[in-house]
Residue frames relative to the residue before (quaternion, step in Angstrom):
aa qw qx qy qz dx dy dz
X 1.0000 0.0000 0.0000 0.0000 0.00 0.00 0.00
X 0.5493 0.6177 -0.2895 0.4827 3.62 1.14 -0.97
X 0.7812 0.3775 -0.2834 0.4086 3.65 0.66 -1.13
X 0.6869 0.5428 -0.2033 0.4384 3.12 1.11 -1.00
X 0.5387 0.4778 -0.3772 0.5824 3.54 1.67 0.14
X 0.5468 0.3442 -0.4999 0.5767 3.83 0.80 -0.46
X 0.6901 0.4202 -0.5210 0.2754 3.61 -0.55 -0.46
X 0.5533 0.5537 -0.4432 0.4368 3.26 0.76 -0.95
X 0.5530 0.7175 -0.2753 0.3220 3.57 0.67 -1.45
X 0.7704 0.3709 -0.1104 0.5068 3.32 0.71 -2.02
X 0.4051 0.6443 -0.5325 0.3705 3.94 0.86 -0.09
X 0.1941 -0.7778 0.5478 0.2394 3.39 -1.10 0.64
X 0.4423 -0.7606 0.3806 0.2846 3.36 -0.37 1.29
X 0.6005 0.6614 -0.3286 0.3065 3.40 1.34 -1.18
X 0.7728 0.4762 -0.2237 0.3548 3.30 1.29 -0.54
X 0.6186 0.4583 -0.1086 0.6289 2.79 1.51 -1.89
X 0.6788 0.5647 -0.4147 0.2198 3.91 0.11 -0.22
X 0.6440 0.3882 -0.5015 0.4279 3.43 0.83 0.34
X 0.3372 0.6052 -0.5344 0.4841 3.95 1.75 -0.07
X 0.8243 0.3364 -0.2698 0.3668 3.44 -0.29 -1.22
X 0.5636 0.3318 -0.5129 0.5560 4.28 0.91 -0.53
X 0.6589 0.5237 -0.3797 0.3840 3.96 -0.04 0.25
X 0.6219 0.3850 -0.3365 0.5931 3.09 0.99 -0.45
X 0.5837 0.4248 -0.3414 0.6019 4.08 0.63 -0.53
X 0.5745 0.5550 -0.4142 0.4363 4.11 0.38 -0.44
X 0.5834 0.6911 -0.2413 0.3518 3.38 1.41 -1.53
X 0.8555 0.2850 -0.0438 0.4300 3.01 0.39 -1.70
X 0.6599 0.4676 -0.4616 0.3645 3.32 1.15 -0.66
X 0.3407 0.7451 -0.3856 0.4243 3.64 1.83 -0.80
X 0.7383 0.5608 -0.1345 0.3497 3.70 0.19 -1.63
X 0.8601 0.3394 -0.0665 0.3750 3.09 1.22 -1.22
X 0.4759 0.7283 -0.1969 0.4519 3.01 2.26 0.32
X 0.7265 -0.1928 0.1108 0.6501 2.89 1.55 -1.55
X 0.4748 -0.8140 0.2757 0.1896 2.88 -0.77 1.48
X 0.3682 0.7125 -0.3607 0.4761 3.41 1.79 0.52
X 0.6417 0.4576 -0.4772 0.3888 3.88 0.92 -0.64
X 0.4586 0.7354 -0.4084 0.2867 3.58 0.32 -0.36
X 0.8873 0.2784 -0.1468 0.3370 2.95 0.59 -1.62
X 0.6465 -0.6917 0.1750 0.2703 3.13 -1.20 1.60
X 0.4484 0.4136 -0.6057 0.5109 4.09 0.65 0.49
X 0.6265 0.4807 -0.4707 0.3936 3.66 0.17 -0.59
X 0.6293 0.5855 -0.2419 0.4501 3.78 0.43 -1.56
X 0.7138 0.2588 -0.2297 0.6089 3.69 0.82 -0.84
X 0.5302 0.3629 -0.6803 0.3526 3.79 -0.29 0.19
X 0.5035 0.6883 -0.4880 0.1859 3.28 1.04 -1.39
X 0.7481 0.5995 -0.0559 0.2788 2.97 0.45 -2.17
X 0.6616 0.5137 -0.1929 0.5110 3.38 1.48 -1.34
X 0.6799 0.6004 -0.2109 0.3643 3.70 1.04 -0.95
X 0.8213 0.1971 -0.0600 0.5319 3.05 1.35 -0.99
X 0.2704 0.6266 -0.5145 0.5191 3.22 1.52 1.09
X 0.4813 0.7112 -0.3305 0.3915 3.86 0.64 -0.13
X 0.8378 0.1501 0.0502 0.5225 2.84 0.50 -1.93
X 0.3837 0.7559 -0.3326 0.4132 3.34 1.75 -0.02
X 0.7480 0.4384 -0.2169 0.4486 3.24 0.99 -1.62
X 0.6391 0.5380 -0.2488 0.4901 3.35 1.11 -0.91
X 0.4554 0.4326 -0.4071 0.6631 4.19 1.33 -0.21
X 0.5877 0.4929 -0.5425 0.3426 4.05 -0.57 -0.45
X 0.7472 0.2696 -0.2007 0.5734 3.60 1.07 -1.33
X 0.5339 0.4980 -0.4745 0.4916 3.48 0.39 0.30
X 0.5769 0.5048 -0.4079 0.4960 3.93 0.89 -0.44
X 0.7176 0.3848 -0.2609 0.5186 3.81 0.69 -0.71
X 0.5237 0.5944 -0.4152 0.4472 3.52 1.07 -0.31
X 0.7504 0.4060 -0.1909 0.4854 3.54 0.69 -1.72
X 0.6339 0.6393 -0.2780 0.3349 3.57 0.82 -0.55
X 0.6328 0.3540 -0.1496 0.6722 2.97 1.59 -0.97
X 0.5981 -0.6360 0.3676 0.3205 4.20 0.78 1.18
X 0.6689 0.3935 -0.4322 0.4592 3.54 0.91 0.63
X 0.4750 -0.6299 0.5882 0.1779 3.88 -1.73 0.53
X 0.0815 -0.7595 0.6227 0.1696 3.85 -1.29 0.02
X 0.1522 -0.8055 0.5453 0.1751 3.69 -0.22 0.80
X 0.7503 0.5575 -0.2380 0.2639 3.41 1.09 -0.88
X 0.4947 0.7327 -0.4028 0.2371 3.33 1.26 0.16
X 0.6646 0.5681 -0.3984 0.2771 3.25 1.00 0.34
X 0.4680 0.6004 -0.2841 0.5829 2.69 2.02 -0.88
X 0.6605 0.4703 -0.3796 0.4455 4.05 0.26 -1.44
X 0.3938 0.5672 -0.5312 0.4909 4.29 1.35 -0.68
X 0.8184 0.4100 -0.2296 0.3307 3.45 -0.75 -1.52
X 0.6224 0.5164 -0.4224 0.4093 3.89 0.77 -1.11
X 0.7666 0.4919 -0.2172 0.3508 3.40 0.86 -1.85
X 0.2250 0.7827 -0.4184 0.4022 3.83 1.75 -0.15
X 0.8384 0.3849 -0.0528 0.3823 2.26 -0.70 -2.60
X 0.6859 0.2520 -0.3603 0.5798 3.92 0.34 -0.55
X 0.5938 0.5181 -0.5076 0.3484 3.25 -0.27 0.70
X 0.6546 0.5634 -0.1536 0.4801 3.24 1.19 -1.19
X 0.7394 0.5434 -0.0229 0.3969 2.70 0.99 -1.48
X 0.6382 0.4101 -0.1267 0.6392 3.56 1.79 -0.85
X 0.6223 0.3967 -0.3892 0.5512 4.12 1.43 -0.23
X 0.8035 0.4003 -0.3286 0.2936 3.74 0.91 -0.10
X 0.4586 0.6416 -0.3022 0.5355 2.95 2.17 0.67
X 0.6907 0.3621 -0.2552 0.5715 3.34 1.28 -0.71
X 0.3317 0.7181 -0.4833 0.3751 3.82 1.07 -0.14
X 0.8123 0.2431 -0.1455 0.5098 3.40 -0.30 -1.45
X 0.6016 0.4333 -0.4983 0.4494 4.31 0.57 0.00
X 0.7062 0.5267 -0.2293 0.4139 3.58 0.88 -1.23
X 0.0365 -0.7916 0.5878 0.1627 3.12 0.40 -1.07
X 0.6123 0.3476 -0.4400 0.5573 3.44 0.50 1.07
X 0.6064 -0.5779 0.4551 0.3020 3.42 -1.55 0.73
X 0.7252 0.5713 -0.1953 0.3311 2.34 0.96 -1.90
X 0.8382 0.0890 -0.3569 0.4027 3.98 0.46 -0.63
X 0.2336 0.5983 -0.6188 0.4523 3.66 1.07 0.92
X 0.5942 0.5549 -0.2555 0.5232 4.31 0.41 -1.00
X 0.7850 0.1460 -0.2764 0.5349 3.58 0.34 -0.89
X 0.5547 0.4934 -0.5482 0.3851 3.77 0.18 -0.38
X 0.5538 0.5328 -0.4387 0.4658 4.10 1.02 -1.06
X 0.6975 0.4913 -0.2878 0.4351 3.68 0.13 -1.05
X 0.6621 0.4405 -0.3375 0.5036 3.76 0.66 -0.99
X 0.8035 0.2570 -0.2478 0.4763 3.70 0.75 -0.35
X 0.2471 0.5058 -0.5868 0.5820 3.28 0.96 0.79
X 0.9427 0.1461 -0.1289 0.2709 3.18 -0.71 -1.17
X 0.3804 0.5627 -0.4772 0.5576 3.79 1.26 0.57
X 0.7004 0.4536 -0.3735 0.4051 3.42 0.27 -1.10
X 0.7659 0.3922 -0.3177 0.3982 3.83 0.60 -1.86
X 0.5208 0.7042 -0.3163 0.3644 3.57 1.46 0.00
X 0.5076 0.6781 -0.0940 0.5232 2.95 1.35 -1.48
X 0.8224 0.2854 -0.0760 0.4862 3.57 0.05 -1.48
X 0.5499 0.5024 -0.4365 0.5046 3.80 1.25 -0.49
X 0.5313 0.7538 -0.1900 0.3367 3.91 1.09 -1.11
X 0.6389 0.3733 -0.1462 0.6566 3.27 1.22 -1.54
X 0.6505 0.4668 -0.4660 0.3766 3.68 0.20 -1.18
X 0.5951 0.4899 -0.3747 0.5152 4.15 0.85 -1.07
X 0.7770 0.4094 -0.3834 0.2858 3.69 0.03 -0.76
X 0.6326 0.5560 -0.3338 0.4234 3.54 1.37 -0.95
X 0.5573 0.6110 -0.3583 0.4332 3.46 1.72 -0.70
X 0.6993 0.5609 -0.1600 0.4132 3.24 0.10 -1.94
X 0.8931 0.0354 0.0480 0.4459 3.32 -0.11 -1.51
X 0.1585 0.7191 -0.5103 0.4443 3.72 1.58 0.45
X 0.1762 0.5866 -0.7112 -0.3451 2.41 -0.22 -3.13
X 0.5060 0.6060 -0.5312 0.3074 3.37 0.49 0.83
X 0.6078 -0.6334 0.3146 0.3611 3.45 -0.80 1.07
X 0.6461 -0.5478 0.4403 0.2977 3.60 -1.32 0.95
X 0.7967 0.3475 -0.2802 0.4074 3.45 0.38 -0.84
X 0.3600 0.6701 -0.3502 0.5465 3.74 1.67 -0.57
X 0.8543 0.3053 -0.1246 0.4017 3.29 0.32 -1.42
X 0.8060 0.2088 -0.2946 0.4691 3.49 0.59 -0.33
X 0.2994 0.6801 -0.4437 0.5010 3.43 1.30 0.32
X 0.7745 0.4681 -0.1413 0.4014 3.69 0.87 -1.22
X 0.4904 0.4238 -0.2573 0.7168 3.47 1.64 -1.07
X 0.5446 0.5995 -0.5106 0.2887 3.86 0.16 -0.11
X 0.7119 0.3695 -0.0511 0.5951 3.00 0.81 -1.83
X 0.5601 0.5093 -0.5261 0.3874 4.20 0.68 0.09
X 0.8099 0.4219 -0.2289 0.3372 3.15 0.91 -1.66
X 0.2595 0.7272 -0.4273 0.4704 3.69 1.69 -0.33
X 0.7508 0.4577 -0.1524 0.4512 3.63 -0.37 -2.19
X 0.7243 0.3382 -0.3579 0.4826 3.97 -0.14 -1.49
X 0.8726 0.2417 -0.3701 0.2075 3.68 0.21 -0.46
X 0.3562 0.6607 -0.4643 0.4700 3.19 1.59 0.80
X 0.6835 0.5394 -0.2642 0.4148 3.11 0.83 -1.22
X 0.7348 0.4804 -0.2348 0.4173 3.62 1.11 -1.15
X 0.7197 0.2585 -0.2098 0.6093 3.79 1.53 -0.72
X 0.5579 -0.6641 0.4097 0.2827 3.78 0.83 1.15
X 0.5186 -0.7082 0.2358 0.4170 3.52 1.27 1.00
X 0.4232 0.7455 -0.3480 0.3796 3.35 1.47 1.37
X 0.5308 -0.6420 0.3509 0.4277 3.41 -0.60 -0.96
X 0.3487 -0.6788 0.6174 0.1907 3.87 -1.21 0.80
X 0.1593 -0.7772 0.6087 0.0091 3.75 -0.59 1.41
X 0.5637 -0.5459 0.5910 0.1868 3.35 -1.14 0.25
X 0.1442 -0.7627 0.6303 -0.0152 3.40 -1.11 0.90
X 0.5085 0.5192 -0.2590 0.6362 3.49 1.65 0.46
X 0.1177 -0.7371 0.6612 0.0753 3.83 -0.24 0.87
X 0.3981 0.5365 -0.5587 0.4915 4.21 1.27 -0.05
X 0.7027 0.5224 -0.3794 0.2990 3.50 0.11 -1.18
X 0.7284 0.4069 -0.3713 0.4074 3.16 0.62 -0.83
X 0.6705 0.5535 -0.3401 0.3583 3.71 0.98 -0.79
X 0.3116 0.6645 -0.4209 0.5330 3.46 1.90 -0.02
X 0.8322 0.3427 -0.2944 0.3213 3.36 -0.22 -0.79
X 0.6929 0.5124 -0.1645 0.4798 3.25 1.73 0.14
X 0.3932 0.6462 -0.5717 0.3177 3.13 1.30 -0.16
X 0.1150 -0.7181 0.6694 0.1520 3.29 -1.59 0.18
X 0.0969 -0.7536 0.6483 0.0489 3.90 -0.98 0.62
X 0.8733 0.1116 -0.0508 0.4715 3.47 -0.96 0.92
X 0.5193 -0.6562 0.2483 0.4879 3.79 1.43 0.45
X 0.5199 0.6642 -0.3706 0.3889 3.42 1.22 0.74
X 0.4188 -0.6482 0.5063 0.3849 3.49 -0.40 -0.20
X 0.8921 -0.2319 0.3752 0.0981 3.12 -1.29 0.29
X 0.7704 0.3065 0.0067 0.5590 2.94 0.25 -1.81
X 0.6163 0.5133 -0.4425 0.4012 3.81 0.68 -1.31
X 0.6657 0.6391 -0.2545 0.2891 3.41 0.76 -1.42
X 0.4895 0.6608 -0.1885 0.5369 3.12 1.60 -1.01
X 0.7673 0.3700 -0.1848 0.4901 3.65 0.62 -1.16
X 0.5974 0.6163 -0.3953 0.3271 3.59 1.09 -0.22
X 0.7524 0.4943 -0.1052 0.4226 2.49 1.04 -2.10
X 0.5601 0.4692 -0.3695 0.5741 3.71 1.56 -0.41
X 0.5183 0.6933 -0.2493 0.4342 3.66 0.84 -0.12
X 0.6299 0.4852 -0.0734 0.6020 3.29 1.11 -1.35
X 0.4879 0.6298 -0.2572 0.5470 3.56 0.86 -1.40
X 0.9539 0.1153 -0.0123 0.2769 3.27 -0.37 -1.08
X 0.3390 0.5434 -0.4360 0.6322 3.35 1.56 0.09
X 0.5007 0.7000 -0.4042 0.3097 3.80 0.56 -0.62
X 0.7338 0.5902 -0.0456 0.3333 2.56 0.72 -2.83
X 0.7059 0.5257 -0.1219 0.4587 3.11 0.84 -1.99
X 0.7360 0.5249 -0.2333 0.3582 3.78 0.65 -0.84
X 0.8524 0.4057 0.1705 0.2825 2.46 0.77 -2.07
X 0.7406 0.4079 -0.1006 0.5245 3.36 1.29 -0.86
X 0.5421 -0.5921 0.4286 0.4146 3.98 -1.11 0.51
X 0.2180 0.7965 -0.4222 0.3741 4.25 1.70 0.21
X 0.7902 0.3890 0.0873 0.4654 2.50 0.24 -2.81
X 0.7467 0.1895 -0.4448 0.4568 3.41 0.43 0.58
X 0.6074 0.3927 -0.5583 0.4063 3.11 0.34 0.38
X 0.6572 0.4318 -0.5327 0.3129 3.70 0.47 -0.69
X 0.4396 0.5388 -0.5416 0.4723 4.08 1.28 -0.59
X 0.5995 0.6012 -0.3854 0.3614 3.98 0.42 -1.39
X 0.8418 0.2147 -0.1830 0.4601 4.13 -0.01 -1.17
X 0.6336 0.4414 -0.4535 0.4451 3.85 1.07 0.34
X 0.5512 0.5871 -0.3890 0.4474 3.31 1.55 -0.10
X 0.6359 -0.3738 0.2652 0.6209 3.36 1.35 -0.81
X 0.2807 -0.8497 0.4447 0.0377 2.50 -0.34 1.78
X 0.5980 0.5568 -0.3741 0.4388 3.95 0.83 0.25
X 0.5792 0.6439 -0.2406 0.4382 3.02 1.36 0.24
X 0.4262 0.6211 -0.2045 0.6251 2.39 1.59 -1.85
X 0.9098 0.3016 -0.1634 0.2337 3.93 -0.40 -0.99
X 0.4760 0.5083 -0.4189 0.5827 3.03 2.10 0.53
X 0.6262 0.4752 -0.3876 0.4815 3.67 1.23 -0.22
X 0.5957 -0.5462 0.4561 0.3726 3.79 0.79 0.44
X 0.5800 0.4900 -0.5486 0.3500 3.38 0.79 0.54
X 0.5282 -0.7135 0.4234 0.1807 3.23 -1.63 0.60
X 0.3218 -0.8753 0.2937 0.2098 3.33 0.54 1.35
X 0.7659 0.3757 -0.1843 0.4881 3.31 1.28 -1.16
X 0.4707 0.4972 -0.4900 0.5395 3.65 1.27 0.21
X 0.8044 0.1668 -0.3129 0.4766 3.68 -0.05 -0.66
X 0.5795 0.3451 -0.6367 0.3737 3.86 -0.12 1.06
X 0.6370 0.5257 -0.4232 0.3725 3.54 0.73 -0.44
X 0.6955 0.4838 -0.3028 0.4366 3.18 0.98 -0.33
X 0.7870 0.1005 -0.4222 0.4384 3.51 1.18 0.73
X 0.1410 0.5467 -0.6520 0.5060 2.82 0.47 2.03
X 0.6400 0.3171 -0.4709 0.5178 3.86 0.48 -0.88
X 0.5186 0.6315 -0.4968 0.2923 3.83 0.62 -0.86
X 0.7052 0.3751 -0.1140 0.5908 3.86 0.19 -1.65
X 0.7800 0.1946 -0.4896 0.3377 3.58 0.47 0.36
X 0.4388 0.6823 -0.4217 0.4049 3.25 1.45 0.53
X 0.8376 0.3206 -0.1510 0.4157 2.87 1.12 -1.12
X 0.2903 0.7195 -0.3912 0.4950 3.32 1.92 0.63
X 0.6133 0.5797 -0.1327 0.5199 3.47 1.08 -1.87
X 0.7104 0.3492 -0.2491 0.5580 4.14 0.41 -0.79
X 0.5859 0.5731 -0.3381 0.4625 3.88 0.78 -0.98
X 0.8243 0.2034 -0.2526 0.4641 3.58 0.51 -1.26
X 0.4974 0.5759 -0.5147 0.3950 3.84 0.79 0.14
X 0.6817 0.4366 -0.3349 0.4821 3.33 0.80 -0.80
X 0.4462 0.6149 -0.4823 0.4362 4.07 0.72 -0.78
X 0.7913 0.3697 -0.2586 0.4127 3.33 0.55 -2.30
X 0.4203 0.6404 -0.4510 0.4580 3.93 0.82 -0.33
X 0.8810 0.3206 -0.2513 0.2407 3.40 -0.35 -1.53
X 0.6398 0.6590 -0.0961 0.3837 3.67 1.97 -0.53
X 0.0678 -0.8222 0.4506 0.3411 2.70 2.23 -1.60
X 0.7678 0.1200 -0.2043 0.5952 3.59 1.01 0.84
X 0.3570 -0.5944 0.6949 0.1908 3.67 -1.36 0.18
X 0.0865 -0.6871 0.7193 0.0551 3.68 -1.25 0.83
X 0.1645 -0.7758 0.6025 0.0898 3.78 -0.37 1.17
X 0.5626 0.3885 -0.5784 0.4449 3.81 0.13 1.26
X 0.8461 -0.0421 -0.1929 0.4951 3.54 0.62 0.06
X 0.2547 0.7057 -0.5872 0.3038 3.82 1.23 0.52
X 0.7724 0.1920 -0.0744 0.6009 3.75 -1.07 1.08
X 0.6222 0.4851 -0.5451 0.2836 3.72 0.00 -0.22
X 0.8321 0.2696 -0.2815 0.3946 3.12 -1.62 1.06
X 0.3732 0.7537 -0.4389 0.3162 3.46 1.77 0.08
X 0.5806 0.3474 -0.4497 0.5831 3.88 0.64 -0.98
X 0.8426 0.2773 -0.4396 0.1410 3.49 -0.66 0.07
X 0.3864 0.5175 -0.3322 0.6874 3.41 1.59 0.00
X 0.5848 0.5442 -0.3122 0.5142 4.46 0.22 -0.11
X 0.7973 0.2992 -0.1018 0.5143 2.97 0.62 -1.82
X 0.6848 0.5367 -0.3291 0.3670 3.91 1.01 -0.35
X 0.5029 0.5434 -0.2793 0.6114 3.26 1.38 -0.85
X 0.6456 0.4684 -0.3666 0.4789 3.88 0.57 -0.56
X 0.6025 0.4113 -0.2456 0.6384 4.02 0.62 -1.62
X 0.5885 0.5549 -0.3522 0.4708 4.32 -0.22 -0.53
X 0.7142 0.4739 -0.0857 0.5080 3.67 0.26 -1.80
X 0.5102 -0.7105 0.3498 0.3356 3.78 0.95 -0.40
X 0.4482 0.7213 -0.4396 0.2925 3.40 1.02 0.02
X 0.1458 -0.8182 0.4458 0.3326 3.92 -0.32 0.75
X 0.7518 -0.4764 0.3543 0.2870 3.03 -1.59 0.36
X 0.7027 0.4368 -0.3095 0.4687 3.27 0.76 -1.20
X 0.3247 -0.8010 0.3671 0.3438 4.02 1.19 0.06
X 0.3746 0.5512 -0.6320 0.3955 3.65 -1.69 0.54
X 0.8530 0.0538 -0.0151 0.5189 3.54 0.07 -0.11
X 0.2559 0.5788 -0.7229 0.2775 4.16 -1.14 1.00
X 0.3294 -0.6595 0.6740 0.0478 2.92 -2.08 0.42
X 0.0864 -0.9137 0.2963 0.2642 3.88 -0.22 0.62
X 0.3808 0.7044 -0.3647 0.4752 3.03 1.71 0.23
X 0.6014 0.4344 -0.2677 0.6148 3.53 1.46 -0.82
X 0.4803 0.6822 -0.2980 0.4639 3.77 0.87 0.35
X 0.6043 0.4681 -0.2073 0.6105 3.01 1.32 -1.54
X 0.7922 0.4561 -0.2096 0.3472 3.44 0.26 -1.02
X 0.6472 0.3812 -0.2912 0.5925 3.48 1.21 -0.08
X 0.5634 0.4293 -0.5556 0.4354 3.64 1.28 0.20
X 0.6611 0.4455 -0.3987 0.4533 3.77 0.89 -0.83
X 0.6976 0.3756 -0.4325 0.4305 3.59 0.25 0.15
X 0.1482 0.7769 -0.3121 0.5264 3.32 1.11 1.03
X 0.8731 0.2461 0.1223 0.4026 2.02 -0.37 -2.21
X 0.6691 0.4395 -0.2077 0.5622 3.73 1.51 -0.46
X 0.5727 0.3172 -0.5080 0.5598 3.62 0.90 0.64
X 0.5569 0.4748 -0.4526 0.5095 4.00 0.71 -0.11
X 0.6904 0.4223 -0.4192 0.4114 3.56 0.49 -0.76
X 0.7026 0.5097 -0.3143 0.3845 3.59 0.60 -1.19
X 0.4684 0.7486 -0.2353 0.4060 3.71 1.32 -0.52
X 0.6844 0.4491 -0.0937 0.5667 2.86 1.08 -1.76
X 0.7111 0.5406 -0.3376 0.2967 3.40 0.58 -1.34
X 0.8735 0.1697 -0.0844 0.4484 3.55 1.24 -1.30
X 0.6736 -0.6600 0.0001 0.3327 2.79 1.62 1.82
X 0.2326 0.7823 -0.5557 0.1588 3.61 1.02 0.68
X 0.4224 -0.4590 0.5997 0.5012 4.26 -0.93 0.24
X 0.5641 -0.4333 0.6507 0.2658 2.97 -2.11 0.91
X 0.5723 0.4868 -0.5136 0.4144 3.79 0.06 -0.60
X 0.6091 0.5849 -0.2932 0.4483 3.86 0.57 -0.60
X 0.6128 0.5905 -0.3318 0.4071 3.28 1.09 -1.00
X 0.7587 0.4920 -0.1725 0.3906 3.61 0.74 -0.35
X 0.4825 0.6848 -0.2122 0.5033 2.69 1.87 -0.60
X 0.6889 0.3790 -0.2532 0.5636 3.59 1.10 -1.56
X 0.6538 0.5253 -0.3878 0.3825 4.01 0.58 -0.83
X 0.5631 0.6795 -0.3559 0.3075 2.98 1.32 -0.25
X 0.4481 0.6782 -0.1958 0.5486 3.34 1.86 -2.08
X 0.7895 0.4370 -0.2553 0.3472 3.27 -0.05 -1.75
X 0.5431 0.4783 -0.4447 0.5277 3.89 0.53 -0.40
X 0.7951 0.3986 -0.3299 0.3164 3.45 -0.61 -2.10
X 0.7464 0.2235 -0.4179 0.4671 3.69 0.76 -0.84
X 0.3747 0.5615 -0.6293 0.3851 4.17 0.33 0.33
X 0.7306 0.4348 -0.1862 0.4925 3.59 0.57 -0.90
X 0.6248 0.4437 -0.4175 0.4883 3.71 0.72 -0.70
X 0.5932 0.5150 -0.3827 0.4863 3.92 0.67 -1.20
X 0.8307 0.3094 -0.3420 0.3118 3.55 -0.04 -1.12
X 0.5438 0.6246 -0.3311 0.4523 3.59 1.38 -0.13
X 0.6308 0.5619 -0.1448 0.5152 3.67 1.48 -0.55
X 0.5593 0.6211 -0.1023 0.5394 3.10 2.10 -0.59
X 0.7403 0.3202 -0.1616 0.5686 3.06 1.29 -0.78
């Protein structure tokens, strides 16, 4: 019993602790209502917060490396609408779904690329403050796509598109798959490569980082292109799964559901150290206090209320930690 308390002891919570408040979510989830179990329920889960899930993976490398992104919910909705808007232009020249579909997707993800790019350069070599800056591209990209879909909605003229957003492989959607394999990807980066240690290196301290010959502003801008890559795939799929994009509330609330699933997952705020698999796991527990809400009939207005708890103390614990 003695040893098996020091192990417990030697576990690092910072890492393993949103595995283990998930695994307790699980069962206590299970034992509330006897509806979470079943497996249409288990997959909205999965499908819902695969969105904002994919778009938290680059937000882990963002926060890790001591910077924030506010605009990804808005930059969600811009990169939509051009999408939609660019598959129902090539539709009637092509005549095929299929490369009307990929040209949408290629601009999706040029654009959230594009706009992640600037946000790194105004940082890095600006020197203007992350939140200043993306706080600002928040509210641009918000406005241009109101302004561009008359604060309406961009439909699809492709009924493939929508069934895109449905395909399922292996009883999964689509999209989850999307988050894995982007998941994998980047657990890679972070772990594995001479990147990932330096971006852990300049959120740990980043003058250091630049007495060690590393290049501080080359390796944050580069995960800014990250989170706008994966901003750019996040909202193609969104526009996929709807067969349209509404730009008054497409993406809304995404930086904070991105950035919770990131602070949840263990990654600290003050960057130098996160995990993105532990990302994943703090988006599905998310996505399982919204479900369980729903299930035993709290108001959605409430729902924000508790995500709210759930951050400040994700952040109080890891501050108490240090």
């Amino acid at each position: 019993m003695a040893a098996l308390s020091e192990r417990l002891r030697r576990i690092d919570l910072q890492q393993y602790g949103s595995l283990f408040a998930l695994i307790i979510l699980f069962i206590a989830s299970s034992l509330i209502s006897p509806y979470f179990l079943q497996y249409q329920n288990v997959v909205n889960i999965l499908n819902q917060v695969s969105y904002t899930g994919i778009i938290a993976l680059g937000m882990t490398l963002v926060i890790v490396g001591g910077g924030i992104d506010l605009s990804v919910g808005s930059l969600a909705a811009f990169s939509g609408s051009l999408a939609v808007v660019v598959l129902n232009a090539v539709l009637p020249i092509a005549h095929s779904d299929g490369v009307a579909i990929a040209a949408a997707a290629l601009v999706s993800v040029i654009v959230g690329t594009a706009v992640g790019a600037a946000n790194g350069a105004l940082i890095t070599w600006g020197r203007v403050a992350p939140f200043i800056v993306t706080l600002g591209t928040m509210a641009l990209f918000r406005s241009l796509s109101l302004y561009i879909g008359n604060a309406g909605e961009f439909r699809s003229d492709s009924d493939a598109f929508g069934d895109f957003g449905h395909i399922g492989f292996l009883y999964l959607p689509i999209t989850v798959w999307v988050m894995v394999i982007m998941a994998a990807i980047l657990s890679t980066v972070l772990y594995s490569t001479r990147y990932g240690r330096y971006v852990a290196a300049v959120g740990s301290n980043a003058r250091v980082a630049l007495y060690s010959a590393i290049s501080v502003e080359r390796t944050r801008f580069f995960t800014y292109l990250i989170i706008g890559f994966c901003t750019g795939i996040s909202a193609f799929l969104l526009a996929s799964r709807f067969n349209a994009i509404t730009t008054s509330n497409a993406g809304v609330g995404f930086e904070l559901d991105a950035i919770a699933a990131v602070i949840i997952g263990g990654t600290a705020m003050t960057g130098g150290r996160g995990t993105v698999w532990g990302t994943i796991a703090g988006a599905i527990i998310l996505g399982m206090i919204n479900n369980m809400l729903n299930l035993v009939g709290v108001s959605a207005y409430l729902q924000g209320t508790v995500k709210g708890i759930v951050v400040i103390g994700a952040v109080y614990i890891q501050r108490q930690r240090q």
